[in-house]
N, C-alpha and C positions, 0 to 999 in steps of 0.2 A: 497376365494377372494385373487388373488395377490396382493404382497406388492407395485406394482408399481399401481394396482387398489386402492387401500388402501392410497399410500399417493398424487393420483390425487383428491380423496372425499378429505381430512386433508386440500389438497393445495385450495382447492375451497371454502373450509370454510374462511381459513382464509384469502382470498381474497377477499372475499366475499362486508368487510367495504370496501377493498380499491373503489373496483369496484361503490360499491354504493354513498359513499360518495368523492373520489378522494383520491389523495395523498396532503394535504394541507399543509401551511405551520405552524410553530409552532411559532410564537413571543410572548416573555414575560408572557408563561403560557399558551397560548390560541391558537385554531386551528386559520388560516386566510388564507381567499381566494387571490391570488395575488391585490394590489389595481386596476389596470387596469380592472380585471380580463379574462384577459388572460389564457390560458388552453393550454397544447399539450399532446398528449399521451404516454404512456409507454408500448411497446409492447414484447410480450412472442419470445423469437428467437426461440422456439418449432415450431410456425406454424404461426406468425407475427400477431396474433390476440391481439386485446387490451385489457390490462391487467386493466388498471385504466386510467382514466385522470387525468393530475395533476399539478397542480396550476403552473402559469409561472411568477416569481417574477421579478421584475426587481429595480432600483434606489431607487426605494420609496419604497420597501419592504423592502430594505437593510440597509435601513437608520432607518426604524422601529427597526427591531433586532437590528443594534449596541446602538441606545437608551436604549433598553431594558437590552440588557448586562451593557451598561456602569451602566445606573440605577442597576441595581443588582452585579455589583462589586466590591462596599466597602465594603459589608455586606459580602459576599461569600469571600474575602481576608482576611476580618479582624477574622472569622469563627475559632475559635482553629484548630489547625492540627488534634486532634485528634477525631472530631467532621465531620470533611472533611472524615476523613478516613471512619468512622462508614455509612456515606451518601452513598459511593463507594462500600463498601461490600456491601450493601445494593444493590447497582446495579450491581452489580453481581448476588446476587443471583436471582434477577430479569431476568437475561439473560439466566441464566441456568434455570429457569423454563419456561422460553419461547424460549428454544431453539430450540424445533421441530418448533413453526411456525415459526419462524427467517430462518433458514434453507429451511422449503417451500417455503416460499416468495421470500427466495434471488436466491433458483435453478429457480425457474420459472420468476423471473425476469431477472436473470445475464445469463441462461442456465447453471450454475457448476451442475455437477454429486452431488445427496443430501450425496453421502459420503463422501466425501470432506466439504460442505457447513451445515453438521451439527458436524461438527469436527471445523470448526471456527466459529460457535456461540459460542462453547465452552473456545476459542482460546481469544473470545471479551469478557469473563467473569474473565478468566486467566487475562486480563491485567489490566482488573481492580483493579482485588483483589491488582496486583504486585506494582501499584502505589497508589493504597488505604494506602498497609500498610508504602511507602514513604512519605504521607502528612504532618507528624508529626513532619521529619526532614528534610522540604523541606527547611523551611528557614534557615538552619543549614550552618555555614560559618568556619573559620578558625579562629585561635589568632596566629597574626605573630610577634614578636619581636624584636626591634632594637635599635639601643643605643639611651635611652631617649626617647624610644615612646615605645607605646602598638597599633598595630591595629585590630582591629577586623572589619569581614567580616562577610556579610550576604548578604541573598539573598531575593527579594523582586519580588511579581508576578509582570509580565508587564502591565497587563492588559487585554480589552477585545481584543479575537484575531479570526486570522478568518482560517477556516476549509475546506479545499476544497477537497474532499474524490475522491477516483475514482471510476472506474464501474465495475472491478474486486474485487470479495470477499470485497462488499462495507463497512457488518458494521465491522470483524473484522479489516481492514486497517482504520476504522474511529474510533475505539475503542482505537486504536495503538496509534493518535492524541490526542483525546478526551480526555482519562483516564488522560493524564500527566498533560494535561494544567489545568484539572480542578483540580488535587490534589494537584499542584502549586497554586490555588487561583485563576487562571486569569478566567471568561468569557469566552464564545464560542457563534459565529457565526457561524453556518456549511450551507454550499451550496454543496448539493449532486451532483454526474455527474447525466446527465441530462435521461444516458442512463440505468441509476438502482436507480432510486430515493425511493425506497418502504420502505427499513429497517432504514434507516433512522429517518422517523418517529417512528419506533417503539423502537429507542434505545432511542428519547426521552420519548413518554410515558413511560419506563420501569423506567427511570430516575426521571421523577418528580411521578412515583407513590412510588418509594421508597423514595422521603424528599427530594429530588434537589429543591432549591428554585428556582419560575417562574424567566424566565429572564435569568440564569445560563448557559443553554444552547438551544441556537434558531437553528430554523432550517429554510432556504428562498430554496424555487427550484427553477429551471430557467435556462435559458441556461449561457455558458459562456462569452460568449460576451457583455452579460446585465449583472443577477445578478453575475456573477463572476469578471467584471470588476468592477464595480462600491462595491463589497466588495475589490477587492485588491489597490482600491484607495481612501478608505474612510479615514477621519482622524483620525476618532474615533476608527478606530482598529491598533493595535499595531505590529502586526508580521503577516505574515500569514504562515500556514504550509500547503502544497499542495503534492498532491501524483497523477504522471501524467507521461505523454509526457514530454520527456527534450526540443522539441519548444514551446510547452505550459510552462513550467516554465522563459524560458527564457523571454517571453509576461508578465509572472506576475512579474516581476522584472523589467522591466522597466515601470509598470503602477505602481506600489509600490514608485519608487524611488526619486516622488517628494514627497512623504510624510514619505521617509528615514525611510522606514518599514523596521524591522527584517525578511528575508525569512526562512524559512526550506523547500527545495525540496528534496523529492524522486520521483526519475525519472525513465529514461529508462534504458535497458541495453542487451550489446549483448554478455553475459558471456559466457568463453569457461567451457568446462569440459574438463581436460587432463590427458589423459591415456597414461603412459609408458607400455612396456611390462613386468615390472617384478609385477605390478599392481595384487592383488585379480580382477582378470576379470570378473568373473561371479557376484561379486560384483559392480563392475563399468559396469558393464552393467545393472542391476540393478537400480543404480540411474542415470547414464543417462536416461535412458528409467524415471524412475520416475520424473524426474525434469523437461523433457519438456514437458511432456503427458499427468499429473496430473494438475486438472484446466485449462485445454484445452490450456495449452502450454500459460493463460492468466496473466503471472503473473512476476513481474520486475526482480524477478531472475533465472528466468528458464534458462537450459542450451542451450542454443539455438545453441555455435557453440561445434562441437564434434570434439578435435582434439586428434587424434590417432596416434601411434607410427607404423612408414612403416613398422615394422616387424611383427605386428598383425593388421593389417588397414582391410584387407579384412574381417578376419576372425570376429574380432569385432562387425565391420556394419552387416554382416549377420547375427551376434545375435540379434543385434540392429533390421533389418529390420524387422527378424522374431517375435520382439516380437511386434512391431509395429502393423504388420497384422495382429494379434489376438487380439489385445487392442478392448474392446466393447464399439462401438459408441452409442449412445442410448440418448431415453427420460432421460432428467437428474433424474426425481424421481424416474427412474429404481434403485435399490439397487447395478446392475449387471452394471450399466454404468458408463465409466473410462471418455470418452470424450462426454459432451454433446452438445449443437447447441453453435456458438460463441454468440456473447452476440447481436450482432442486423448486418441487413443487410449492412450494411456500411463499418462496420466492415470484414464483411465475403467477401465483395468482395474485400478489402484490401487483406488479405490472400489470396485468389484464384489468384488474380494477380501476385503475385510471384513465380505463378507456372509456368506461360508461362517462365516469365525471368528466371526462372533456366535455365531452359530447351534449350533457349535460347542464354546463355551463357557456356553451354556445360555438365551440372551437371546431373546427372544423376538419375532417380526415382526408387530408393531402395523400397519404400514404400509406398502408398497413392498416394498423389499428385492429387487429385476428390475431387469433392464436392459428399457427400454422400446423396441420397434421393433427391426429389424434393421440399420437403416442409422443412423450418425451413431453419438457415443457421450452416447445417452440415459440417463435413469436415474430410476427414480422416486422421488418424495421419501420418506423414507425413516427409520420411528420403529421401535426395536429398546425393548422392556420389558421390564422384571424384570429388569435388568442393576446390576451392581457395579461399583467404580469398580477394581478389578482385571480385567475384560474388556480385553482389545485395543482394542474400540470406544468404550473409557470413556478412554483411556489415550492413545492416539495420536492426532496430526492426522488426521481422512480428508481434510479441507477439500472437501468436496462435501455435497450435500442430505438429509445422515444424522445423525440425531438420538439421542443415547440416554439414557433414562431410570433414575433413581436415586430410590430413595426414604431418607428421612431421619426421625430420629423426634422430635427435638429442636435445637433453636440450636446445641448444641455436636457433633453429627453432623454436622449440616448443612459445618457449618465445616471440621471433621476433613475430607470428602470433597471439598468445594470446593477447600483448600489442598493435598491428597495428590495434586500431580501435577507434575511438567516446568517446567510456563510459567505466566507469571504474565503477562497483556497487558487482559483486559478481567474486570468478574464483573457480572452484573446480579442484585440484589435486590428481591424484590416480597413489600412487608409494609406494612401501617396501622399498625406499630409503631416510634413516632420511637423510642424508647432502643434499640432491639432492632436499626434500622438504625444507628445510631450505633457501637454494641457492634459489630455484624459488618463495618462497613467499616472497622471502625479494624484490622481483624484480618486483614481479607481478603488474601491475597498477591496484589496486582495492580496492574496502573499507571493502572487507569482501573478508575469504576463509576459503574456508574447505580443509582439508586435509585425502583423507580417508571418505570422510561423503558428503552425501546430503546433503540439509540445515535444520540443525537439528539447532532451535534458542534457545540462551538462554537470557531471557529477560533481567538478569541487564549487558552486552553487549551492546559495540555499534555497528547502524546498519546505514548506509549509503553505498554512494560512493563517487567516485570524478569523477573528466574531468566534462562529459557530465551528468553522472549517478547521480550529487544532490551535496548539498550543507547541510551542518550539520549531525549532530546525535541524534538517539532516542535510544532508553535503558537504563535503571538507571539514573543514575545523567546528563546524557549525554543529556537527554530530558528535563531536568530542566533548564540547562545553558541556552536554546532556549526560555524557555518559562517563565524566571526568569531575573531581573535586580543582579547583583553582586554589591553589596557598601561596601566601607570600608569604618571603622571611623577610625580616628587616633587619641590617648590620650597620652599627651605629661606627663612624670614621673618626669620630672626635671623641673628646669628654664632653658631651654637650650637659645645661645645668639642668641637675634634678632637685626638683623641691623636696628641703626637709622638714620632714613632718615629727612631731615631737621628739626634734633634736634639742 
């Protein structure tokens, strides 16, 4: 039996509940059907066949879960830290024993290759543990000093909040959320994208089977225009943290803003990767090729734009192309598959559109540039050269497995076209020159960069962007500021003098 036979039987098992009884929603402990009930489907981008139906919540579901959170957030705040933490490990190791179906579910729900998408089950059990073992000193603040006073600083959860996950690698980026807010204290609302709704629920059962008390963390599906508006403007949630489209987050911040919600966005992004010629090549060819190709080029820091030094430009893309056209497209539960079908057809004709405009606008097809097969929405990986950073393809998000390339003739080019665009979330540089990386990331517009490296993360780091690319931080302490109040108290050591006023 093939292992690509092997884990189609694994994937149909454990589909099997969704299919039969749907994907539901979770409020305050208990499955529930949207109250409308309402339904739409969730389909495989393998061959567009339906995976599950699955509940479609809208106002009155939403208003259900922040009930339920709010009910269950004195107790889970007031919860010892070290009590909280015990809960989290707990949920980890929940995750890691269920990582192969986690992994089935989410390839054949999102299409990611299962090599990838069982390396971030993994990935959602890591961030557990990482803010598991933070709970203890979440509310831990400062003692500052000053003449005649003592203040001391602490931190306090904000309350319930709400969760809006994407549809790439849906539960480790909801894990990413999830983990903090709750080992801060606060409640969780989560609203899954509407186009990978499945693991979702299974990181809440994982959760209330290890001791999460009901109410802790809900889960409503739905689309965004219903349940996701009517969560970003409820009053009884306190922040919302969203991981999306930068026109999508700009929409939930102005539906937030009459009720002067805390936002956290992570957004879009059109990161360069920048290669000088005195660069390890064969190593920056390496991760370029790994950063837009791996998770079908669906992911907010892929390197999308490739800007290359004129002195080796030609010779680079050819390595680039050619590794391209060997990359293997495939069933995602192939073991052997790098790129598998994008995540639904909407999506994939998005991407295919950008092929005419390259083309179009004069760029040239290094690589790909087809839709692969008839059935599913495939797509081959995908390098466009001789391009400017005024093309469409230079310019906009495609977020899929399309690469394009720029050439630059010096440091201050380089830079010109790295900073001229939109978002500012990740840039990767590759030079043997310390001053020269010094120089360019002190200047780079972006909230993360590697120097030398893919995106290799380390979790108590922080992780965003600016411009366009998002709004705060996650990692370490950096995720607690967002999901925590700061107060200080002030104790006065002396009689110091108070004015009298109509003494």
């Amino acid at each position: 039996m093939s292992d690509l036979t092997q884990n189609l039987s694994k994937a149909e098992a454990a589909l099997a509940r969704f299919k039969r009884d749907g994907v539901l929603n979770h409020i305050g402990g208990a499955e529930a059907a949207a109250v409308t009930g309402a339904r739409f489907e969730t389909i495989s981008p393998v061959d567009g066949s339906v995976l599950a139906p699955v509940v479609k919540g809208d106002a009155q579901d939403i208003d259900a879960a922040v009930r339920a959170a709010s009910e269950a957030f004195e107790a889970w705040r007031d919860m010892p830290g070290k009590d909280r933490r015990a809960i989290l490990h707990k949920v980890a190791d929940g995750i890691v024993a269920r990582a192969e179906e986690i992994a089935l579910v989410e390839s054949m729900d999102t299409g990611q290759a299962i090599r990838f998408m069982s390396k971030a089950a993994i990935r959602g059990a890591e961030n557990f543990r990482f803010f598991a073992d933070k709970a203890p000193e979440a509310r831990d603040g400062q003692t500052l000093h000053a003449p005649g006073q003592i203040n001391m600083t602490s931190r306090r959860p904000i309350g319930p909040v709400g969760v809006i996950t994407p549809w790439n690698t849906p539960f480790m980026l909801s894990t990413w959320k999830i983990a903090p807010a709750l080992a801060a204290g606060c409640t969780v609302v989560q609203k899954p994208a509407e186009f990978s709704p499945m693991s979702a629920k299974l990181l809440v059962e994982i959760a209330e089977e290890a001791g999460l008390p009901p109410g802790v963390l809900n889960v409503v599906n739905g689309m965004g225009e219903d349940a996701g508006r009517a969560l970003t403007e409820h009053p009884g949630i306190k922040a919302i943290a969203f991981v999306g489209e930068s026109r999508t987050g700009s929409m939930i911040m102005r539906q937030g803003s009459e009720t002067l919600k805390r936002v956290h966005f992570e957004l879009g992004g059109k990161n360069p990767v920048i290669v000088f010629d005195d660069a390890d090549l064969e190593r920056a060819v390496d991760a370029a090729v790994f950063m837009i190709y791996s998770l079908n080029g669906e992911r907010c820091t892929s390197s999308s734009r490739l800007l290359v030094q004129d002195t080796i430009y030609d010779d680079f893309c050819a390595r680039v192309a050619e590794r391209a056209s060997r990359i293997k497209v495939g069933h995602p539960l192939d073991p052997e598959t790098v790129v598998g079908p994008l995540i639904h057809p909407v999506h994939e004709k998005k991407v295919l559109g950008y092929f005419d405009k390259a083309r179009a606008e004069g760029a040239t097809v290094a690589a790909g540039g087809v839709k692969v097969g008839e059935e599913g929405c495939y797509v081959a990986p995908t390098l466009f050269t001789h391009a400017n950073n005024n093309m469409a393809v230079a310019r906009e998000e495609i977020f899929g497995p399309v690469l394009t390339a720029i050439p630059f003739a010096n440091e201050a080019e380089a830079m010109s076209i790295a900073n001229d665009t939109d978002y500012g979330l990740t840039a990767y540089l590759w030079t043997n020159d310390l001053t020269r990386a010094l120089r360019m990331t002190e200047r780079l517009e972006a909230g993360m960069m590697w120097v030398n490296s893919e995106n290799v993360r380390h979790l108590p780091t922080p992780f965003g962007g600016v411009k366009a690319s998002g709004i705060g931080r996650d990692g370490g302490d950096w995720s607690f500021d967002f999901y925590m109040e700061t107060v200080n108290v002030s104790f006065a050591t002396g009689a110091h003098r108070i004015p009298k006023l109509g003494g």
